[in-house]
C-alpha positions as CSV (number, residue, x, y, z in Angstrom):
1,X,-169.1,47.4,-168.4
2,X,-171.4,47.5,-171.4
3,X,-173.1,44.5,-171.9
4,X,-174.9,44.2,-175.5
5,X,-177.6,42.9,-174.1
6,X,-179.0,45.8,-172.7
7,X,-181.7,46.6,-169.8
8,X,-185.1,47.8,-171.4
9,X,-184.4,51.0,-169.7
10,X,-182.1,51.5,-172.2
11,X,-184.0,51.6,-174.9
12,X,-184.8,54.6,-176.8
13,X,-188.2,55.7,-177.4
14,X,-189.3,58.1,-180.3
15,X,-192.4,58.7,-181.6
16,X,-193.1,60.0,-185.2
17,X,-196.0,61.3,-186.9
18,X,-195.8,61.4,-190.8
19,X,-196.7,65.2,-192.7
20,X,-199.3,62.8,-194.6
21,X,-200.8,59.5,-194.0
22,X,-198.8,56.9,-194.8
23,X,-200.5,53.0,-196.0
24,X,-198.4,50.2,-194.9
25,X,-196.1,49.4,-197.8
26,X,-195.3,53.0,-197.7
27,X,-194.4,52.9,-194.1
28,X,-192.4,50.0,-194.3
29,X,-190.2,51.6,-197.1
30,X,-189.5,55.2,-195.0
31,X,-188.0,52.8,-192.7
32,X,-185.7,50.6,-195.0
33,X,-184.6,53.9,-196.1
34,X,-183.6,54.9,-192.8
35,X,-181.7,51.8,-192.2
36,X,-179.9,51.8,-195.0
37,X,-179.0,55.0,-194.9
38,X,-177.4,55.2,-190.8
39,X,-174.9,52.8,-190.6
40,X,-176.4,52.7,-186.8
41,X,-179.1,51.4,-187.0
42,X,-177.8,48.0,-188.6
43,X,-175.2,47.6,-185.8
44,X,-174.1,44.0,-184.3
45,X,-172.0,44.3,-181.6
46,X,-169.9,40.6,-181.9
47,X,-167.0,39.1,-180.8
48,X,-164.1,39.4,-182.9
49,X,-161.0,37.0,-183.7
50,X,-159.3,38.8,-180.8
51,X,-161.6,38.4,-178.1
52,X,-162.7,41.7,-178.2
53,X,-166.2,43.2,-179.0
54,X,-166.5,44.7,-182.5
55,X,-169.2,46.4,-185.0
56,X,-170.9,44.6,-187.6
57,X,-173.3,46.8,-189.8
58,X,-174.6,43.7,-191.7
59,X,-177.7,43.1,-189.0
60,X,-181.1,41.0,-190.2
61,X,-183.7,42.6,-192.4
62,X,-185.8,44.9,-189.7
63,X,-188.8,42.0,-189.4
64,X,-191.3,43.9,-190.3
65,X,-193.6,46.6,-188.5
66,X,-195.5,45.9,-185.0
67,X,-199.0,46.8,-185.9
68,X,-202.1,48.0,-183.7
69,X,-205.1,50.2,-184.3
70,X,-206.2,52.9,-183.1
71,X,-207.3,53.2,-179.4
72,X,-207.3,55.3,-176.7
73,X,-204.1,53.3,-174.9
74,X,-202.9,52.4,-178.1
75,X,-199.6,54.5,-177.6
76,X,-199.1,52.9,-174.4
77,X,-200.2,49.4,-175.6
78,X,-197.5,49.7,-178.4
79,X,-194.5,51.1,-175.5
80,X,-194.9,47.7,-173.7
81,X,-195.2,45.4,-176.4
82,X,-192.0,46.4,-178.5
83,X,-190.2,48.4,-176.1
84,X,-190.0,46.7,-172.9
85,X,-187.7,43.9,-174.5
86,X,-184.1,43.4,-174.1
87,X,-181.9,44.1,-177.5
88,X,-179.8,41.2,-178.1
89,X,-177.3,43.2,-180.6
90,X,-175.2,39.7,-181.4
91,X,-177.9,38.5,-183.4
92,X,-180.5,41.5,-183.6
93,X,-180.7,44.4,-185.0
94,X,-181.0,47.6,-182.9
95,X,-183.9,48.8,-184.1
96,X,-187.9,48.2,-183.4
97,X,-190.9,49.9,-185.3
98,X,-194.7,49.7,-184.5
99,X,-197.3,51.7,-186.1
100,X,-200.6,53.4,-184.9
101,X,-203.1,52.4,-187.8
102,X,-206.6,54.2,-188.3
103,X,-208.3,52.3,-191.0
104,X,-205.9,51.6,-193.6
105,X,-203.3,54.4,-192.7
106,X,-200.7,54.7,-190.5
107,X,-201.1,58.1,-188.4
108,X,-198.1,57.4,-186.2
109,X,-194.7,55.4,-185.7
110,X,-193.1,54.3,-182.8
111,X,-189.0,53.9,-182.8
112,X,-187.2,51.5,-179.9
113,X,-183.8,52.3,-180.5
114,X,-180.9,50.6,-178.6
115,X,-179.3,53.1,-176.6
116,X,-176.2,51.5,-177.3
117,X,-175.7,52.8,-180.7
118,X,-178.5,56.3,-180.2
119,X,-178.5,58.8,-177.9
120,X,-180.4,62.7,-177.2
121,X,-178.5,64.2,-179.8
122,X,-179.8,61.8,-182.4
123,X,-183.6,62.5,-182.0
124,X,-184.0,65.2,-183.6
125,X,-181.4,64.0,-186.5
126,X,-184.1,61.0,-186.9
127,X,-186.7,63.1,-186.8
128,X,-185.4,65.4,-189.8
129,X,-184.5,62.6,-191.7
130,X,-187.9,60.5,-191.2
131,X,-189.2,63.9,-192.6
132,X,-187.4,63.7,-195.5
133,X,-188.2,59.8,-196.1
134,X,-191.8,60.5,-195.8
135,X,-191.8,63.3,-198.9
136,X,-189.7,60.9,-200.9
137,X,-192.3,58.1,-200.2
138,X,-195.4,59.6,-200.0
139,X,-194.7,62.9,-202.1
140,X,-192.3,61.8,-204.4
141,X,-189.6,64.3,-203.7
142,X,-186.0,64.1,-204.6
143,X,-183.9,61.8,-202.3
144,X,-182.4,63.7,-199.0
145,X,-179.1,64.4,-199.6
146,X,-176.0,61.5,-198.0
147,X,-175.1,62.4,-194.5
148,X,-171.9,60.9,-192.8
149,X,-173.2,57.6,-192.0
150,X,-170.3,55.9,-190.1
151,X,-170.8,55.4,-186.6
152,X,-167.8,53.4,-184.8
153,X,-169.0,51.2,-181.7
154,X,-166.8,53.5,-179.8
155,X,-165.0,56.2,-181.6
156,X,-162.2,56.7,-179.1
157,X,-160.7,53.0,-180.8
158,X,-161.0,54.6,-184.2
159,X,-158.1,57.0,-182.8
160,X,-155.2,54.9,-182.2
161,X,-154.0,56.7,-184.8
162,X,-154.3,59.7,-187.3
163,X,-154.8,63.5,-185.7
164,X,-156.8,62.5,-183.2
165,X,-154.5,59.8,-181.0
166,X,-152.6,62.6,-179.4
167,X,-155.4,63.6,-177.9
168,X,-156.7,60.3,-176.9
169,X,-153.4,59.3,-174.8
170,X,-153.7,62.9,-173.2
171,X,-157.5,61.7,-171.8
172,X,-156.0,58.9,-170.6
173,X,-153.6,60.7,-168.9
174,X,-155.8,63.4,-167.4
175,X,-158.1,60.3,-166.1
176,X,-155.6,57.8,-164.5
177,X,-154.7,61.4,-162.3
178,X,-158.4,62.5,-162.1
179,X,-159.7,59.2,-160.5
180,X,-157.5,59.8,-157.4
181,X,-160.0,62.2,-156.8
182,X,-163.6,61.1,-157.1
183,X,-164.9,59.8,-153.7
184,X,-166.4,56.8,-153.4
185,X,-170.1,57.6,-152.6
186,X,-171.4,61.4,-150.9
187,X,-174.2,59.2,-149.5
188,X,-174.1,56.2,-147.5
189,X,-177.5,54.1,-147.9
190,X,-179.7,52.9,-145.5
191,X,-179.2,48.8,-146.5
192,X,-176.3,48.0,-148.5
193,X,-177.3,46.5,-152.0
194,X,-180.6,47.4,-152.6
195,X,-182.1,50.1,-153.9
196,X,-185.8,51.5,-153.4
197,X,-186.7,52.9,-156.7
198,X,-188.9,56.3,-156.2
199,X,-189.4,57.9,-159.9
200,X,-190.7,61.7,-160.2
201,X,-191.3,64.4,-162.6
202,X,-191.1,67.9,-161.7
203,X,-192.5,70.7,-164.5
204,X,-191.8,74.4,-163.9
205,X,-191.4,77.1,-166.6
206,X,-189.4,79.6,-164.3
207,X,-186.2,77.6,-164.8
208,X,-185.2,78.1,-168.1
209,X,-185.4,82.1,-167.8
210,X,-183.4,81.7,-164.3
211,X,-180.4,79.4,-166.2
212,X,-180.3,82.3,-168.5
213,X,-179.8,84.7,-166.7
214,X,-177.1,83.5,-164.0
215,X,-175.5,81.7,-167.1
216,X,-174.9,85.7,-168.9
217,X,-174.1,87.4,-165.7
218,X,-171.2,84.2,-164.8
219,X,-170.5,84.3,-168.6
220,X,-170.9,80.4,-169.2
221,X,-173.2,78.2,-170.0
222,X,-176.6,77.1,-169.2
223,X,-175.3,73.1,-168.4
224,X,-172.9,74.7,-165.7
225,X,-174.9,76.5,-164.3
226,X,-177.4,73.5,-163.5
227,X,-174.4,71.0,-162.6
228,X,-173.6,73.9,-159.9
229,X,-177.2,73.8,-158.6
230,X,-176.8,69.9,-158.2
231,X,-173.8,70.0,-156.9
232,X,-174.8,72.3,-154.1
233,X,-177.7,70.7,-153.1
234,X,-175.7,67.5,-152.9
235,X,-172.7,69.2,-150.7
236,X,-175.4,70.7,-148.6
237,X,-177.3,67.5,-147.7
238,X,-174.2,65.3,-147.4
239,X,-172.1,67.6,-145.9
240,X,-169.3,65.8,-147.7
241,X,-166.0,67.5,-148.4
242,X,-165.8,66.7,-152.6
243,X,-169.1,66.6,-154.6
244,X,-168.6,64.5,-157.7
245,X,-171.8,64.6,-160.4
246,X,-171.5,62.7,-163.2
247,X,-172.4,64.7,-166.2
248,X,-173.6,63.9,-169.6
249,X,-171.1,65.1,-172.4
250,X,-172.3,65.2,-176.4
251,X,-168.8,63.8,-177.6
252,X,-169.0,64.8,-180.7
253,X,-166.4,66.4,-182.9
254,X,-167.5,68.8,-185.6
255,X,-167.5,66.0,-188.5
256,X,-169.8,64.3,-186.2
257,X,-172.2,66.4,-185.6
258,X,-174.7,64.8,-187.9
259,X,-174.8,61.4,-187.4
260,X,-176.8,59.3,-185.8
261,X,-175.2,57.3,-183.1
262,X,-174.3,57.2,-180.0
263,X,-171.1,59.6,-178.9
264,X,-172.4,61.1,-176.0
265,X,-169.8,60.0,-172.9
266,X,-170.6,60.3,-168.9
267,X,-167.7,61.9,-167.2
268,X,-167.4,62.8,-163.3
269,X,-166.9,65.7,-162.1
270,X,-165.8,66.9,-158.7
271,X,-165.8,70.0,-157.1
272,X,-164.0,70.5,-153.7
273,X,-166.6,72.0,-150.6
274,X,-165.3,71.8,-147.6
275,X,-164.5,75.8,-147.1
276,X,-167.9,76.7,-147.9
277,X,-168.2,78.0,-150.9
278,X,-170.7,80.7,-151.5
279,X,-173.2,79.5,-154.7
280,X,-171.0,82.5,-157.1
281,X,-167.5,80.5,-156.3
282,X,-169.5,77.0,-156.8
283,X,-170.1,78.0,-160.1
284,X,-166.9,79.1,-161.1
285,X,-165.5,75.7,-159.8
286,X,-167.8,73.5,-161.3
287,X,-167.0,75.6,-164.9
288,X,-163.4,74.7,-164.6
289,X,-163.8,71.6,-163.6
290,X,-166.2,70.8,-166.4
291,X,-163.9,73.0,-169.0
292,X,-161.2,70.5,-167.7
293,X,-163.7,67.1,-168.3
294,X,-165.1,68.2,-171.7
295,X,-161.4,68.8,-172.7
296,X,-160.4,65.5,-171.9
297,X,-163.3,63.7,-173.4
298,X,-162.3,61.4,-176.0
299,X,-161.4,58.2,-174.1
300,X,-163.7,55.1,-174.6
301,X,-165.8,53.9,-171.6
302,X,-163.9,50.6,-171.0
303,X,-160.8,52.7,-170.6
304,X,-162.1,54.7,-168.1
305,X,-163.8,51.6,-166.2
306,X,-160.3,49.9,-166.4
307,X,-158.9,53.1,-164.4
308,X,-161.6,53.4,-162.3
309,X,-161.2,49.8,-161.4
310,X,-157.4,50.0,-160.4
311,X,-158.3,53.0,-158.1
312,X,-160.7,50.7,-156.5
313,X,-158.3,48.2,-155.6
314,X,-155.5,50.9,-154.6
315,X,-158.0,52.2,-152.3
316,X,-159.3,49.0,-151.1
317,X,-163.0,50.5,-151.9
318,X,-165.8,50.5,-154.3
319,X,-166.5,53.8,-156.4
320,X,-170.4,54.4,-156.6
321,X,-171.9,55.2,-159.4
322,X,-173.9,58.5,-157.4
323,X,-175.7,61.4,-158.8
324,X,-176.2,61.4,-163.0
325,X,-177.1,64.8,-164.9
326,X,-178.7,64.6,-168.3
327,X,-178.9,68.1,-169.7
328,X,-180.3,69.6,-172.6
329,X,-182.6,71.7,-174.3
330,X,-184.3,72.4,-177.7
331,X,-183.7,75.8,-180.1
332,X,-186.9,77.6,-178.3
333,X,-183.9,77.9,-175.1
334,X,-181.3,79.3,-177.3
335,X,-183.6,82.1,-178.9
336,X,-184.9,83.0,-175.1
337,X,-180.9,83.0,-174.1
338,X,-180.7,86.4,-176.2
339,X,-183.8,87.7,-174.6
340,X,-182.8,90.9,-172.3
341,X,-182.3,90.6,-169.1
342,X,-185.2,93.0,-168.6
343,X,-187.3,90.0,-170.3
344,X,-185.1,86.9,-168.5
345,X,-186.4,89.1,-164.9
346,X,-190.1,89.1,-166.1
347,X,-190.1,85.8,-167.2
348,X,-188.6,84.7,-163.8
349,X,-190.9,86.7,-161.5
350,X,-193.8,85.5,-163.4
351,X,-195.6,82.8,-161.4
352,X,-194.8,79.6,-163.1
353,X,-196.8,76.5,-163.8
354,X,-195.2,73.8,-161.2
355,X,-196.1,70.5,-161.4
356,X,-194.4,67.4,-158.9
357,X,-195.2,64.2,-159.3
358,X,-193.6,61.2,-156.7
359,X,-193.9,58.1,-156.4
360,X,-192.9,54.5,-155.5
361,X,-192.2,52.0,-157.6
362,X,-190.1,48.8,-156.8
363,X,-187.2,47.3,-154.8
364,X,-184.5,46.4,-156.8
365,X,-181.0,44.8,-156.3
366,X,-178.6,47.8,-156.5
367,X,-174.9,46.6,-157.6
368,X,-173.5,50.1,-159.3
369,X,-174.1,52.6,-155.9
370,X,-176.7,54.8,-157.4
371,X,-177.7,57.7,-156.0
372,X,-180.0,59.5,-158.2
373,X,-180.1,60.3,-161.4
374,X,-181.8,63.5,-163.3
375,X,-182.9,63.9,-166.8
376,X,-183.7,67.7,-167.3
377,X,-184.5,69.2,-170.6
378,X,-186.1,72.4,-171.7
379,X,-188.7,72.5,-174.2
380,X,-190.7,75.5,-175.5
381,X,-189.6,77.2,-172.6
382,X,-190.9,74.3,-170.3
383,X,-188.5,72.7,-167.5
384,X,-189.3,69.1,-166.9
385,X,-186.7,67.0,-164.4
386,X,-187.4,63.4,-164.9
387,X,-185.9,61.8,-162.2
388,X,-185.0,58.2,-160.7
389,X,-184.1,58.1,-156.9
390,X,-183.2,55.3,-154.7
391,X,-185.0,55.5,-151.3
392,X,-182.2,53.9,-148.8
393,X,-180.3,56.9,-149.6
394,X,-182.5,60.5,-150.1
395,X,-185.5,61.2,-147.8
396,X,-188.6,62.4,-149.5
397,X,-187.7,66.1,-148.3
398,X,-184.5,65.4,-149.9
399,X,-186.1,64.2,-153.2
400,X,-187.9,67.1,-153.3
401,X,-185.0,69.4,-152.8
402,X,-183.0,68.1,-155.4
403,X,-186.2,68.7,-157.8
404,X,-187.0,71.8,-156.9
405,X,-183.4,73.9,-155.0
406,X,-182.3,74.4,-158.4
407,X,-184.6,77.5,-159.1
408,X,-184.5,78.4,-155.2
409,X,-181.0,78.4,-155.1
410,X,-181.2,80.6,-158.6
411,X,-183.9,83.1,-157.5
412,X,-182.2,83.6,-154.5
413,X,-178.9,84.1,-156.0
414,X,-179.6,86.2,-158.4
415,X,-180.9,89.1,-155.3
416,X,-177.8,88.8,-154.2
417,X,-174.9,86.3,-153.6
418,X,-176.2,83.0,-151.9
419,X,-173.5,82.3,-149.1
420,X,-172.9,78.7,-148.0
421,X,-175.7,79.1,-144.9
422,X,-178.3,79.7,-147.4
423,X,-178.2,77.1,-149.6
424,X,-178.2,74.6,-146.7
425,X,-181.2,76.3,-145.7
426,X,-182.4,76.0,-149.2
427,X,-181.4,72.3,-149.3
428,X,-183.0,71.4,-146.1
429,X,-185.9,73.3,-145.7
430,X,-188.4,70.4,-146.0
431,X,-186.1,68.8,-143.7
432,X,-184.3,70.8,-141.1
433,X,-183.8,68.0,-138.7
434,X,-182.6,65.4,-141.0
435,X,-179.6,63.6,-139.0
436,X,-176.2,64.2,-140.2
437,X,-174.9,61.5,-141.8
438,X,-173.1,59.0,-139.7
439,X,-170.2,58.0,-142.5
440,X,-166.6,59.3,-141.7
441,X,-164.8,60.7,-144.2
442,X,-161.6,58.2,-144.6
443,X,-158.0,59.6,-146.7
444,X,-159.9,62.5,-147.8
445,X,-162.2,61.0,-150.8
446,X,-163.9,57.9,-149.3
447,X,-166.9,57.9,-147.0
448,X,-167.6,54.7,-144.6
449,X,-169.7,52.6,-141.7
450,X,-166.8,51.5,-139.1
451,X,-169.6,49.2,-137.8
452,X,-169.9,47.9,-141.5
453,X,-166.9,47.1,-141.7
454,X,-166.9,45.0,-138.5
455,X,-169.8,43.4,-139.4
456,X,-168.4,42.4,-142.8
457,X,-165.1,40.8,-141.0
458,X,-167.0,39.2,-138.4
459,X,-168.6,36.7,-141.2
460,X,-164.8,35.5,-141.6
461,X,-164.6,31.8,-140.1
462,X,-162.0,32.3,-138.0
463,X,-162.9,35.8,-136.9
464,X,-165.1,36.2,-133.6
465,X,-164.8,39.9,-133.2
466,X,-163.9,42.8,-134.6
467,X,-163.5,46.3,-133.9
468,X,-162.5,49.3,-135.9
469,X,-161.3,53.1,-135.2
470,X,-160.4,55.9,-136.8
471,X,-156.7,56.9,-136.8
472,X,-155.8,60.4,-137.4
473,X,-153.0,60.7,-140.3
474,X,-150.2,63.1,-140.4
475,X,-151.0,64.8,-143.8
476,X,-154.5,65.8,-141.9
477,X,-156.5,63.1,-143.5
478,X,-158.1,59.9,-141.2
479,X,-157.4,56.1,-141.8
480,X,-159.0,52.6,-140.3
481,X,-157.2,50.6,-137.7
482,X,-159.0,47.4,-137.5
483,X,-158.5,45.4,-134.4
484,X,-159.7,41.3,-135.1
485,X,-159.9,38.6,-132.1
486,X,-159.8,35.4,-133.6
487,X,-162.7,32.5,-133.3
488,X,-161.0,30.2,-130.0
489,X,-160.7,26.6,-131.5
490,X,-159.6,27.3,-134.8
491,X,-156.6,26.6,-136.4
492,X,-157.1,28.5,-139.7
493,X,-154.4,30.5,-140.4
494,X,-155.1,34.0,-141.9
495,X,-152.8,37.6,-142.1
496,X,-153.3,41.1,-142.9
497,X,-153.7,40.2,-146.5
498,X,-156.4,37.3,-146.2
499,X,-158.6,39.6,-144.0
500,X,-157.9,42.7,-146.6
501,X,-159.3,39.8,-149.2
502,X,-161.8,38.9,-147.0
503,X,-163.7,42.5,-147.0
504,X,-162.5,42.8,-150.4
505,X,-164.9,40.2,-151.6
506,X,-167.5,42.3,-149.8
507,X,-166.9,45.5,-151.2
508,X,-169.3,46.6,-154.0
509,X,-170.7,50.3,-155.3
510,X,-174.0,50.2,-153.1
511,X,-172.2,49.2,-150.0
512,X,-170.1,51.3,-147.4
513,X,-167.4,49.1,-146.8
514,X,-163.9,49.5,-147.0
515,X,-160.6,47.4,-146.6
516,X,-158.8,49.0,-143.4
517,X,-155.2,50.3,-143.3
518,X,-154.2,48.3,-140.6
519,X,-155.1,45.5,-138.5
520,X,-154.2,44.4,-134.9
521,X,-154.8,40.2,-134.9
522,X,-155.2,38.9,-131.5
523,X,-154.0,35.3,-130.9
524,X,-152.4,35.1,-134.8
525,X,-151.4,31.5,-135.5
526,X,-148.2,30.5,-137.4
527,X,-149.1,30.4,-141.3
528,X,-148.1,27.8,-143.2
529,X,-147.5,27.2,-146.9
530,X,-151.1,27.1,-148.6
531,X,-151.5,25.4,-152.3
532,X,-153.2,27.3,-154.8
533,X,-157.2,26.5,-155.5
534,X,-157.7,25.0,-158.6
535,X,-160.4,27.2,-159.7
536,X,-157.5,30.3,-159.2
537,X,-155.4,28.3,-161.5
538,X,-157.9,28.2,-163.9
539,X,-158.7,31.9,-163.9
540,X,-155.6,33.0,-164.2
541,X,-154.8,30.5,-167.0
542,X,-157.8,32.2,-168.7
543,X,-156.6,35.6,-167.7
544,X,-153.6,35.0,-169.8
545,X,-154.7,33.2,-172.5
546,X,-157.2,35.4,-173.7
547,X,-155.2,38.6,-173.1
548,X,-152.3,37.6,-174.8
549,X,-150.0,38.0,-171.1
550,X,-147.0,35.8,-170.1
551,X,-147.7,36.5,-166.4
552,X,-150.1,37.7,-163.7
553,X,-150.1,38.0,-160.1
554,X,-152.9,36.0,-158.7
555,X,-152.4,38.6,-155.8
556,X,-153.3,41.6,-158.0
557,X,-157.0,42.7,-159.5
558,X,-157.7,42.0,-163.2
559,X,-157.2,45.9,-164.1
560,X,-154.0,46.0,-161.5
561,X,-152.7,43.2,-163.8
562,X,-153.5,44.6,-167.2
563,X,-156.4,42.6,-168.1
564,X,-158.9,44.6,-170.8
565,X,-162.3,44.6,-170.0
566,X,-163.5,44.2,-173.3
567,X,-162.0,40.7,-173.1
568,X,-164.0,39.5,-170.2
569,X,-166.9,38.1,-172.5
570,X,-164.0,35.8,-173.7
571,X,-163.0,34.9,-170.6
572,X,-166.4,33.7,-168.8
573,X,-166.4,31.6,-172.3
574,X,-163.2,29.9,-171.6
575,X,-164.1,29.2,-168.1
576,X,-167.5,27.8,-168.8
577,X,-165.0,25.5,-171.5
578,X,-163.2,24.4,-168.6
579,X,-166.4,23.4,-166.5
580,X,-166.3,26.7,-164.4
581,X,-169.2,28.9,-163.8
582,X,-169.9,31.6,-161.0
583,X,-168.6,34.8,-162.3
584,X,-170.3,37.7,-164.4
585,X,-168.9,40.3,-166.3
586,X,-169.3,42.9,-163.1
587,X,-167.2,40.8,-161.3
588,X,-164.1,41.6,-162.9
589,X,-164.3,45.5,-162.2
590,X,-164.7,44.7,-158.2
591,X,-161.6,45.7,-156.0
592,X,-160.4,42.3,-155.7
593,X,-157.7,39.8,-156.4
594,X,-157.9,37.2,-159.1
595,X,-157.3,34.9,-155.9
596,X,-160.4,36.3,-154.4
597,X,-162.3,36.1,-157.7
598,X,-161.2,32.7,-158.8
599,X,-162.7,31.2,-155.2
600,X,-166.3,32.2,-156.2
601,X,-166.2,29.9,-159.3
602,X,-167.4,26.7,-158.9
603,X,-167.7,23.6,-160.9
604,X,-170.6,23.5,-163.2
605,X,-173.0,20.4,-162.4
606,X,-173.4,18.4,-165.3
């Protein structure tokens, strides 16, 4: 879920240097002219009559520029003291500006944009358009020319109706089917829940040439073409069945093109492995599985949590967040795509300037299940991969891999088809003894820790051991048979459905647990009638209130039911009315019951 108050990590960064010196006054008015001309940067993201989140474009008066001269840190020194802060975008703008002063002018500007309403695409819009301000200022030429200014907080809801919504069910559609698919995590980490945050850089100018030239002789694009190196490095080193890379759209239609704002969408896409492919086949998989994504596109981010969410609970399991691919380049790439493949072969034999940096940074609580996640883009023919990787789940070896296999796997492709055996030599050839992983593949799609599972059912009171097998299906997939021994003494009564709860509770993105199929209980006692728990009442009370429902099944999840995330905000507010506290917005997505969910609130202590 989107919260408006963002992480700093999601702020956007852009530097500008002005065609002239600017003096202060003159600097302050490029950027009034900037806000009042893009409708996003003025956004509030509020809370409407409804319940529901809405834009605002009336935000406060930018409060003036952060100002520090001159020094040899001073573009670092200006990073950390505007753009290291949380956006609040109820009450603030999304927009922060700090200048780089020698003497009385301004030589340079720094812009912390909220990624909430700017994206990639948008930089080089701003950077036009701050061009333009700066002649009008400082030159006194004629004002740029109006561009499309309106940015909707998500421009799916703008399609309910006009040309548009036809297309918008059909993503729906395609998505509700398309989730069956995704598998819950390729990897399963060392510790559950936390996640040891290694960030590197990688710089190599024999990429781009490489990209080129397997992109012409598959005859698609440049973005495939790099997904398909991912995705066989990741099939490789997991040896899972399904690869599933979440891949970074643009989202714009051809009216949009030109705003500034943030349309770009994250979509998964999964590619099936487990005959082998050779790296030719990958490709051609991954570009109609991408053609199939890109086509189906327009569907807002809440939707696609909501059916995302009601997988989870089908399954009984938590859907990581895994691998994400940021992809892009600058117009230097596109001129070098029409180079001839004579040229594309020179450039790639040449010996390229390579550059890896690694490093460790901190230990972090990990609630989504990420994996990795890559940030490639190509300028003036240069390759840089920034890259953040969680340490309970690659090796070093592996980090390096998944840097640096994309031009192996390319080089060595482009000699001759690269057949499944080679790129696992590719992917593991700082490695070669790295264990296989211990998960079992479970219905097809989901990877788990039997032993996990146990020792997440053993925390039960009335539980005091637990032991759970694989069962081979009939339709050639596996399931869990879970049998549970209860705790001698206790008179708690509890069924299938309370220990399903039970893990259910526990299941979450970065952990590899899972709600068996089945479960054997071992000296059961005779259930009797419970009451409902007050807090449940509550919650659901909320639930339906706020949503606008006659009825819900305290049994069901909050998706399952029909709940919208975008009225969870609401929600917390109405509990918090009633004296309850306990739950967070993430909460709600879980794969568990509003029974389950309305036992971790608690009573607030006045």
């Amino acid at each position: 879920m989107q919260d408006t108050r963002l992480r700093a990590g999601s702020n956007a960064l852009v530097w500008m240097v002005p065609e002239c010196p600017l003096d202060l006054g003159q600097a302050r008015r490029v950027v009034e002219l900037l806000v009042h001309r893009h409708e996003a940067l003025r956004t509030l993201i509020v809370r409407g009559p409804d319940g529901l989140p809405e834009q605002r474009t009336d935000a406060p008066t930018l409060d003036g520029l952060h100002v520090l001269d001159e020094a040899a840190d001073g573009r670092r020194s200006l990073e950390l003291a505007i753009g290291e802060t949380e956006f609040d975008l109820s009450h603030e703008g999304p927009l922060r500006v700090g200048a780089l002063r020698a003497g009385e002018w301004v030589t340079e500007l720094l812009f912390v944009i909220s990624h909430c309403v700017f994206d990639g695409h948008s930089i080089p819009l701003l950077q036009a358009e701050f061009a333009l301000a700066v002649r009008e200022v400082a030159l006194g030429a004629e004002p740029a020319a109006s561009r499309r200014r309106h940015q909707p907080l998500d421009s799916a809801f703008d399609e309910q109706s006009g040309p548009l919504a036809q297309h918008r069910a059909a993503s729906t559609a395609h998505w509700a089917r398309a989730v069956r698919e995704i598998p819950n995590r390729m990897f399963v980490p060392a510790q559950d829940d936390l996640m040891h945050h290694y960030g590197a850089t990688y710089r190599t100018d024999r990429l781009a040439p490489l990209l080129a030239l397997a992109a012409r002789r598959h005859r698609t694009t440049p973005a495939v073409v790099h997904a398909a190196t991912v995705h066989a490095l990741l099939a490789a080193l997991s040896a899972a069945p399904h690869s599933v890379v979440r891949s970074h759209f643009v989202g714009r239609t051809d009216a949009e093109a030109e705003t500034i704002g943030c349309f770009h969408c994250i979509l998964p896409v999964v590619v099936a492995t487990s005959d082998r492919p050779d790296f030719g086949a990958l490709v051609g998989r991954v570009a109609m599985q991408t053609l199939r994504a890109q086509s189906r596109y327009r569907i807002g981010y809440l939707t696609l949590r909501q059916l995302i969410s009601a997988e989870e609970r089908r399954r009984g399991v938590a859907i990581a967040d895994g691998t994400i691919v940021n992809f892009s380049f600058d117009e230097g790439f596109a001129s070098l795509q029409r180079s001839s493949e004579a040229e594309l072969l020179a450039a790639a034999g040449a010996v390229g300037e390579l550059e890896l940096l690694m490093g460790r940074n901190e230990t972090m609580p990990d609630h989504r299940g990420l994996d990795c996640y890559l940030m490639t883009r190509i300028t003036d023919g240069v390759t840089v991969t920034s890259a953040t990787f969680n340490g309970a789940v690659f090796t070093a070896p592996q980090m390096r891999a998944l840097l640096i296999g994309p031009e192996q796997l390319l080089a060595a492709h482009l000699q001759g088809d690269l057949d499944w055996d080679g790129i696992c030599r590719i992917a593991h050839s700082g490695d070669p003894y790295a264990p296989a992983p211990p998960a079992v593949p479970v219905v097809g799609v989901d990877l788990v820790l039997p032993e996990r599972v146990d020792e997440a059912l053993v925390s039960h009171l009335a539980v005091r051991a637990s032991s759970t097998t694989v069962t081979p299906g009939t339709d050639g997939t596996v399931g869990l048979e879970c049998r549970v021994i209860r705790e001698t003494g206790t008179e708690e009564p509890f069924n299938d459905a309370e220990l399903r709860e039970h893990l259910l509770c526990q299941v979450r993105p970065g952990a590899a647990t899972v709600a068996p199929h089945r479960f054997l209980i071992e000296g059961q006692v005779k259930e009797g009638a419970g009451r409902t728990e007050p807090s449940v009442l509550a919650l659901v009370a909320a639930v339906l209130e706020v949503n606008g429902m006659s009825t819900a099944d305290e049994g069901q999840g909050y998706a399952e039911c029909g709940g919208a995330l975008g009225a969870v905000p609401a929600i917390i507010d109405h509990l918090a009315e009633q004296g309850y506290t306990g739950l967070g917005p993430h909460d709600f997505t879980l794969p568990m019951s509003l029974r389950s969910l309305g036992r971790r609130l608690h009573r607030r202590q006045e």
